[in-house]
Each structure stands twice: as structure tokens, then as C-alpha cells.
PAKOLFI-339700 format. One record per residue (C-alpha): residue number from 1; x, y, z; residue in three letters; chain. Coordinates in nm, 2 decimals, decimal comma. Last residue first. Layout:
    k       x       y       z    r  c
  NUM       X       Y       Z  ALA  A
...
***
This chain:
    k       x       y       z    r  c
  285    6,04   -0,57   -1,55  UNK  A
  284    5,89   -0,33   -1,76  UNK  A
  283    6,00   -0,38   -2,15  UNK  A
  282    5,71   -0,26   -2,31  UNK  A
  281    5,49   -0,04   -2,03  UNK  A
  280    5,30   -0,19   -1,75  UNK  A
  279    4,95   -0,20   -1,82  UNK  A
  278    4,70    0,04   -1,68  UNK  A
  277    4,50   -0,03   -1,39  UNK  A
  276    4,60    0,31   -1,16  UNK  A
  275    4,37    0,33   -0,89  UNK  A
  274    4,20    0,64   -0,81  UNK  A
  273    4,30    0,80   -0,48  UNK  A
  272    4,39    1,08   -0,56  UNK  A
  271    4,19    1,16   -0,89  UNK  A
  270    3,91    1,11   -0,68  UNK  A
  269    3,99    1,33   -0,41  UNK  A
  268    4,08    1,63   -0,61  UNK  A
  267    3,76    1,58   -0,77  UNK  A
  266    3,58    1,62   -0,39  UNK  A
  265    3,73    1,89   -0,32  UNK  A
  264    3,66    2,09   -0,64  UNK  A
  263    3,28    1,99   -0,61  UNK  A
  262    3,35    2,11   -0,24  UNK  A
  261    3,47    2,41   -0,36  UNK  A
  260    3,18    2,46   -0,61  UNK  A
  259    2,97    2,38   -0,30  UNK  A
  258    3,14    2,68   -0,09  UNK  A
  257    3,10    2,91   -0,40  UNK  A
  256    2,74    2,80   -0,44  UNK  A
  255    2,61    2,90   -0,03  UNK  A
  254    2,86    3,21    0,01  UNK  A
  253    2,71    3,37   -0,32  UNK  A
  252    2,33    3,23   -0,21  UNK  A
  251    2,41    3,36    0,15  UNK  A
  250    2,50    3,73    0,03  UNK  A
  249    2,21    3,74   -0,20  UNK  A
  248    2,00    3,67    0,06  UNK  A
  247    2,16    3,92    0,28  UNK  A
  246    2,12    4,18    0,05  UNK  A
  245    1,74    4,12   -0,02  UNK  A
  244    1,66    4,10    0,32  UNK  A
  243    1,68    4,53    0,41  UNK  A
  242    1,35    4,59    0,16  UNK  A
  241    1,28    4,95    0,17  UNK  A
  240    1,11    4,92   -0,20  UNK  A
  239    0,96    4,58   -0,13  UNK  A
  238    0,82    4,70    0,18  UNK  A
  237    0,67    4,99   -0,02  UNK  A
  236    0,56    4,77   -0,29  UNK  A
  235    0,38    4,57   -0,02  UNK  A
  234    0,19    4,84    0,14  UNK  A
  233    0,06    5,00   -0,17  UNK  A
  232   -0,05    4,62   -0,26  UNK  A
  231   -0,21    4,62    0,05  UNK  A
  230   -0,41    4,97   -0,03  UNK  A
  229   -0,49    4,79   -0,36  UNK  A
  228   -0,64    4,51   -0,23  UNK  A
  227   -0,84    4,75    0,01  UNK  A
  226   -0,97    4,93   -0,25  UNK  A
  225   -1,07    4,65   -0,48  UNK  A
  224   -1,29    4,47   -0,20  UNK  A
  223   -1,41    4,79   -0,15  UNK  A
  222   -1,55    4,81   -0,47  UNK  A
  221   -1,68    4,49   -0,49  UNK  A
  220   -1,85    4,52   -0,21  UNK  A
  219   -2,01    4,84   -0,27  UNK  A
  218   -2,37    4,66   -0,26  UNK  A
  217   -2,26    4,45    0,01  UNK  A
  216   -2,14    4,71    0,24  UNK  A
  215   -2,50    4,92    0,16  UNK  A
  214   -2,70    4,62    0,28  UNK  A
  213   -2,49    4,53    0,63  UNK  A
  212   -2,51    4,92    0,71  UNK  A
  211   -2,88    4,97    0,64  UNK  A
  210   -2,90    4,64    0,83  UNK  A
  209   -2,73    4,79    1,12  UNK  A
  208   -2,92    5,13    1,13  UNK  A
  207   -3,29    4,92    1,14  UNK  A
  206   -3,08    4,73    1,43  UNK  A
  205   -3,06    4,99    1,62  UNK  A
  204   -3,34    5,15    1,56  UNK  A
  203   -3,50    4,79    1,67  UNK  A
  202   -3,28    4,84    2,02  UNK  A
  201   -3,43    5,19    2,07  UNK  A
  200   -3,81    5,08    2,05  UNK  A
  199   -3,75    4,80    2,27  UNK  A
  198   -3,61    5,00    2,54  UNK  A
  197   -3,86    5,23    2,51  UNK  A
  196   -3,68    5,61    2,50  UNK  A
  195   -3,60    5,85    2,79  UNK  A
  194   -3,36    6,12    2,65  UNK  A
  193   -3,00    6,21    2,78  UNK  A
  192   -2,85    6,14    2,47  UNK  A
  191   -3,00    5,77    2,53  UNK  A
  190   -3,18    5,68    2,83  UNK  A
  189   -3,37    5,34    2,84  UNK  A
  188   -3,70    5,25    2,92  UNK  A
  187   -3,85    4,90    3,00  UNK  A
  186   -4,19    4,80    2,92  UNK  A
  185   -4,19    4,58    2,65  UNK  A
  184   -3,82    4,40    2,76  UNK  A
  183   -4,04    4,37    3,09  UNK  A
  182   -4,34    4,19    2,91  UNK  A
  181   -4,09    3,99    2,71  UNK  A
  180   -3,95    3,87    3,00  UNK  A
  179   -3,62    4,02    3,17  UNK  A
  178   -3,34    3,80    3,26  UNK  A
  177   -3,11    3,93    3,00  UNK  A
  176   -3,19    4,27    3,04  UNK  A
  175   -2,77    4,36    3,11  UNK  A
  174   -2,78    4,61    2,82  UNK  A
  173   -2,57    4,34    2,63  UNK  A
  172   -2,84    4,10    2,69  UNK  A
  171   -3,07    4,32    2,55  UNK  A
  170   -2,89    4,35    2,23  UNK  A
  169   -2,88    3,96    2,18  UNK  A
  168   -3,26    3,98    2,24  UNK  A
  167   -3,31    4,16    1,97  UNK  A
  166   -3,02    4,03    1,76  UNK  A
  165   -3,20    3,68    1,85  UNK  A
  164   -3,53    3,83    1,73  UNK  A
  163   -3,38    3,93    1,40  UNK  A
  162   -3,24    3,64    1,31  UNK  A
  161   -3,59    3,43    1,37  UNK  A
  160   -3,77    3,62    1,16  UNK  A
  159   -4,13    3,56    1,16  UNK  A
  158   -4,17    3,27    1,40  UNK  A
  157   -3,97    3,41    1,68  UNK  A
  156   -4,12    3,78    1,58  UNK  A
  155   -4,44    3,64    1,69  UNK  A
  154   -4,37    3,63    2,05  UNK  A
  153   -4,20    3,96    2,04  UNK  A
  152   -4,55    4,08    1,89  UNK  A
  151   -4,73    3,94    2,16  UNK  A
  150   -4,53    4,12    2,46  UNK  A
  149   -4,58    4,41    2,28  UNK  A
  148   -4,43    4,68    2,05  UNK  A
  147   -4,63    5,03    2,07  UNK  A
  146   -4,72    5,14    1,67  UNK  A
  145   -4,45    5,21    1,36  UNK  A
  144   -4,13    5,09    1,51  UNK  A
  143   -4,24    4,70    1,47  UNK  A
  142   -4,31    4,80    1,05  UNK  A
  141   -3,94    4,93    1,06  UNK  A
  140   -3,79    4,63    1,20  UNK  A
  139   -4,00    4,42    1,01  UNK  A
  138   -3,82    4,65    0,64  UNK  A
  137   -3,48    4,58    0,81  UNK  A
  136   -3,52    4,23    0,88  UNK  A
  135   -3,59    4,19    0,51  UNK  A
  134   -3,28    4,41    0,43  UNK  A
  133   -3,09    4,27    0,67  UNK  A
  132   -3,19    3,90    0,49  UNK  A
  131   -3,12    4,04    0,15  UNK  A
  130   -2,75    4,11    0,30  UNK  A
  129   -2,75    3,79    0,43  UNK  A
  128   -2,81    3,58    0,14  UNK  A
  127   -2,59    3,79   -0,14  UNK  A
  126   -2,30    3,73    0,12  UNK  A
  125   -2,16    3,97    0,40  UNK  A
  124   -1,93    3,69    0,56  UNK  A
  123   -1,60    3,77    0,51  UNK  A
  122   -1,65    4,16    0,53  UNK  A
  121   -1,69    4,11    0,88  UNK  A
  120   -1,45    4,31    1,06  UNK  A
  119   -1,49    4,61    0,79  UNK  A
  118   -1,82    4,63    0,90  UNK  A
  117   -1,72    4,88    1,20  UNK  A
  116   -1,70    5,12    0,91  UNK  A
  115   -2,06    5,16    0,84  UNK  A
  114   -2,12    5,45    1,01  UNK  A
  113   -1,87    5,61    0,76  UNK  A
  112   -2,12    5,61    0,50  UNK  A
  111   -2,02    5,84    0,16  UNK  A
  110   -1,68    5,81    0,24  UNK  A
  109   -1,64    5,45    0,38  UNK  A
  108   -1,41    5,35    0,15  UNK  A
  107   -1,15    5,66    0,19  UNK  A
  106   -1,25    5,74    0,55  UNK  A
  105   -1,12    5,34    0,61  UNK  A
  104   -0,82    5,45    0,44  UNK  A
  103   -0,74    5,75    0,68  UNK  A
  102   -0,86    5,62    0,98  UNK  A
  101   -0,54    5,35    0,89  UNK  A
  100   -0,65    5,00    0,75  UNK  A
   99   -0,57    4,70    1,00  UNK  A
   98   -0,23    4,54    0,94  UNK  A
   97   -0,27    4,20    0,74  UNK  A
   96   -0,01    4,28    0,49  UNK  A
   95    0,18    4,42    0,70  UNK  A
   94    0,24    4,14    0,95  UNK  A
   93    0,19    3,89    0,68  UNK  A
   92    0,49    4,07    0,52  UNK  A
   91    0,70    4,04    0,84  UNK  A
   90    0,58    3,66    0,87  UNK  A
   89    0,72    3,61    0,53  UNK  A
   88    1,05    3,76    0,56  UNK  A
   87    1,09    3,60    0,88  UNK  A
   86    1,03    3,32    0,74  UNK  A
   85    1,25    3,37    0,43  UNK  A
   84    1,54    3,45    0,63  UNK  A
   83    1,55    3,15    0,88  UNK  A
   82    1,53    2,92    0,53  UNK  A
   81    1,83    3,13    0,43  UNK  A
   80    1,99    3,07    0,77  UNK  A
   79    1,96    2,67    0,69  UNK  A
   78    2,06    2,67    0,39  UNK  A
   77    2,38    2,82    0,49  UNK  A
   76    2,43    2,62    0,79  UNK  A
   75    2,37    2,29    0,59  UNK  A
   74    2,66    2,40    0,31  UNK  A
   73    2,90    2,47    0,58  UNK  A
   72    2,82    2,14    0,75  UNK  A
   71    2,87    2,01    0,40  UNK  A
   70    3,22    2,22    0,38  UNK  A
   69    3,35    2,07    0,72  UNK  A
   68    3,29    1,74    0,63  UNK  A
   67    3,46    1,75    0,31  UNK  A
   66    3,75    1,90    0,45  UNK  A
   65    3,74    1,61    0,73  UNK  A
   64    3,73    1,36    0,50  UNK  A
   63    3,49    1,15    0,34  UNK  A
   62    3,21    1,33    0,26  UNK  A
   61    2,85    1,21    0,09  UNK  A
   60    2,76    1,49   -0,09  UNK  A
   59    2,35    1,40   -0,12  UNK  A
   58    2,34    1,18    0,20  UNK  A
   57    2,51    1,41    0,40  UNK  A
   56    2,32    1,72    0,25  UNK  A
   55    1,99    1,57    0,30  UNK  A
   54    2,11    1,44    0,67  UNK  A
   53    2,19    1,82    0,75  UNK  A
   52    1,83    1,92    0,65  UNK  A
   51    1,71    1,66    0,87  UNK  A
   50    1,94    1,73    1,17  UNK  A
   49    1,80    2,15    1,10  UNK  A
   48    1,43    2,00    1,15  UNK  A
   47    1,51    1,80    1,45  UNK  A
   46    1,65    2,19    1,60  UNK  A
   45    1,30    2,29    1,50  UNK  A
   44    1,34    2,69    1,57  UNK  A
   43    1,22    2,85    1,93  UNK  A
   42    1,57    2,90    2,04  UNK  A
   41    1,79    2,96    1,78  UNK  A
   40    1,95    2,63    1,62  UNK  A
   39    2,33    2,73    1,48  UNK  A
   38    2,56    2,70    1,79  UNK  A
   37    2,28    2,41    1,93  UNK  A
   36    2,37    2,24    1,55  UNK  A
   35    2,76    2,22    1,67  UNK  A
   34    2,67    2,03    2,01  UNK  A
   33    2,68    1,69    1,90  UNK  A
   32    2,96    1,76    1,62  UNK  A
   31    3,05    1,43    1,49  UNK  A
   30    3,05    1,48    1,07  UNK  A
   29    3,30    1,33    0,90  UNK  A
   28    3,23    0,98    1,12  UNK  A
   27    2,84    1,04    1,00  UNK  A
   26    2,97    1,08    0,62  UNK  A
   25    3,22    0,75    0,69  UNK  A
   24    2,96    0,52    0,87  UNK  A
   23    2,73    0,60    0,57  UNK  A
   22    2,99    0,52    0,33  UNK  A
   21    3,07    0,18    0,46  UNK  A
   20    2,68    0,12    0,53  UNK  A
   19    2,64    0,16    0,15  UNK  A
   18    2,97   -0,06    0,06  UNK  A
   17    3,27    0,06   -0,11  UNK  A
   16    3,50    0,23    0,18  UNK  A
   15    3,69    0,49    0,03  UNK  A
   14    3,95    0,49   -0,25  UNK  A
   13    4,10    0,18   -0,21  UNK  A
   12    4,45    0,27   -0,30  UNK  A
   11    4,68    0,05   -0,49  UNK  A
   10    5,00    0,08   -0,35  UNK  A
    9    5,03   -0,23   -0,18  UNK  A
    8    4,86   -0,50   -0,40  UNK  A
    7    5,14   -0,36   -0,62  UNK  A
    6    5,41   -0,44   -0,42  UNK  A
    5    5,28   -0,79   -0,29  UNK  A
    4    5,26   -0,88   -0,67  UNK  A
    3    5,62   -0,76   -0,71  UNK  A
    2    5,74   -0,60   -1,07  UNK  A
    1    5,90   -0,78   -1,30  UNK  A
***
């Protein structure tokens, strides 16, 4: 017959059995303090990469040193593949975001390139300001017929409010931000080697502007279009030079052959140290 004590003996426990049992062991399998400074680059989350590892601890749970060193394996490879999608992203941002060459904006613009510096504000050209520039466009024009005065500055404030703080916005950038209206009346200005009223030059400026702001919104559409497409010229062409694509593919083999061993592993284990319940056989002693 066999011996109680003998049995109690060789049966294997298999692991501890309890929650905190198993968490103790994962942690225990896994004490490398300064292993995740080997793997964090500077400027990267190094709490991030502990919470990624945790995930994997949790999830795999290893009990042994083989086990251990598979998960951290596991971790790593995750976590350089998350490193290679960012930069992948911010290098596609980069593109993608890149300011159109001469050459494109002579494309859109080809039939007005005055009114390329728009460009920067495409964002904000709505239906409502565009018929405001042309509004603003038509008083500018009506101010450039006779002698601007003093009075009529006055009145623009009521009239068109927008207008009057581009005015005045434009002085200020001529350095006659001090000046009263009289003086903003009366000063002169030299352009292309002419004398011309101040006032009389900053409204053909601004008549030029809203032409601009008015024709950008009634190609909108169309240049909307063009640069989409000039970006998605860009991207094929990153795509077709693309240098990521073997490394990803390189860290996805690595990543499921390493958790297929571990699977392995971790079978191995079980059958190891399962415990053997079965009844003796006829005749046993």
C-alpha cells in the first residue's frame, strides 16, 4: 500500500494558488530596476513602458525565470513597435503638413498669384467674410473716389467697422500709430518712388485685399481639392519609399514567435507540475 506521507510528498503544488500568491510570483520573475532605463529613450514616458509591462504581467502571468524573461521580451517588442508608429506618424504629419512648393502654389494661384499669401488663412475665408471684403471693398472704392477726411474716418467707425480697424491696423504697421485722424488725412507716403496720401494708398491696399479674400473663396473648392490632392501625392510617395514597413514586420514576426514560445513554455509547465489524481491500479500495494 503505498505511504500517505509519500504521496503528500510528491504531489506538486503547481504554483502558488491565491491572487496575491501569483502576483508576488510575476513581480518576483520580473526584478529588473534598471532593465526598462536600457529600453526607455530619453524623452519617452518611462511610467508608460511600467504600464505596458504590468499588462503583459498580468495577462501571462510568469512563474519562472524563462517565463519572465519571454514577457519582458514580449513588453520590449511592443514597446519599440509603439516607438515606430510614432515616429511614423509624426514623419507623415511632417509631410503632410509641409507648406506647398512655388511650384504648387503657381498651380492654384495661376490666374491670381497676388493672392497667394491667402493660403495662410484658408481656414477662415467663410461665405460671411468674403461678402464682407466685398462690401468693404465696394466703401473702399467709394473713399478713393474724392479727398478722404478727418470726417469720413469718423464715419467709417459706424459704417464698417472691419474696415476701419484694417485701416488703422495698416497705419500702425507704417509706424502712424499715434497720429489723429487729421494727420492719418494729411500724411504722405512714398511708394515706387511716388508721393501718394497715406490714406489714399492704405484703402488701395485694402481694395487689392478684398479682391483677393473674394476670389479665394469663390475657387475655394477648387483649391481645397488641389491641395488635397498635392498631399495625397505626398503621401503615396512616402508610402512608396517607406523604410518602416520592414521593421514592422520584423517586430510583429519576433513579437508572435516569442509569445508562441511562451504559450509552449508555459504548457510545458503545466503538464509538469500537474498533479496526478488517478487511482492506483488493481492490485497496487
Amino acid at each position: 500500500m503505498t505511504n500517505s506521507s509519500s504521496v503528500a510528498k510528491s504531489r506538486r503544488s503547481g504554483g502558488p494558488k491565491t491572487d496575491k500568491g501569483k502576483q508576488s510570483s510575476s513581480r518576483n520573475a520580473l526584478k529588473t530596476g534598471a532593465y526598462s532605463k536600457a529600453v526607455v529613450l530619453p524623452g519617452e514616458d518611462e511610467s508608460e513602458y511600467h504600464e505596458l509591462e504590468a499588462q503583459f504581467i498580468r495577462d501571462f502571468a510568469p512563474r519562472d525565470i524563462a517565463e519572465g524573461a519571454m514577457v519582458r521580451e514580449l513588453t520590449v517588442l511592443i514597446w519599440k513597435k509603439i516607438r515606430l508608429d510614432q515616429l511614423e506618424h509624426r514623419a507623415v504629419l511632417q509631410i503632410y503638413n509641409k507648406p506647398l512648393t512655388t511650384y504648387d502654389l503657381g498651380v492654384l494661384f495661376l490666374s491670381r498669384p497676388e493672392a497667394e499669401w491667402v493660403m495662410g488663412t484658408l481656414d477662415l475665408i467663410t461665405q460671411a467674410y468674403a461678402k464682407e471684403c466685398a462690401l468693404n471693398k465696394n466703401i473702399a472704392l467709394e473713399l478713393l473716389v474724392g479727398i478722404v477726411t478727418p470726417k469720413l474716418l469718423e464715419g467709417l467707425k459706424k459704417r464698417s467697422p472691419s474696415l476701419y480697424e484694417d485701416l488703422m491696423q495698416a497705419a500702425y504697421d507704417y509706424e502712424f500709430e499715434d497720429y489723429s485722424h487729421e494727420a492719418l488725412c494729411e500724411e504722405t507716403i512714398v511708394d515706387a518712388g511716388k508721393h501718394k496720401n497715406l490714406m489714399h494708398y492704405l484703402l488701395t491696399r485694402q481694395v487689392e485685399v478684398c479682391e483677393d479674400i473674394v476670389w479665394t473663396f469663390e475657387h475655394l473648392e477648387k483649391i481645397q481639392i488641389a491641395i488635397q490632392k498635392a498631399r495625397d501625392e505626398r503621401l503615396i510617395t512616402l508610402m512608396q519609399h517607406d523604410k518602416t514597413s520592414r521593421a514592422r514586420e520584423d517586430l510583429s514576426r519576433s513579437f508572435f514567435r516569442t509569445l508562441s514560445d511562451l504559450r509552449k513554455h508555459q504548457h510545458w509547465r503545466y503538464q509538469r507540475d500537474a498533479i496526478d489524481v488517478s487511482p492506483p491500479a488493481d492490485g497496487a500495494e
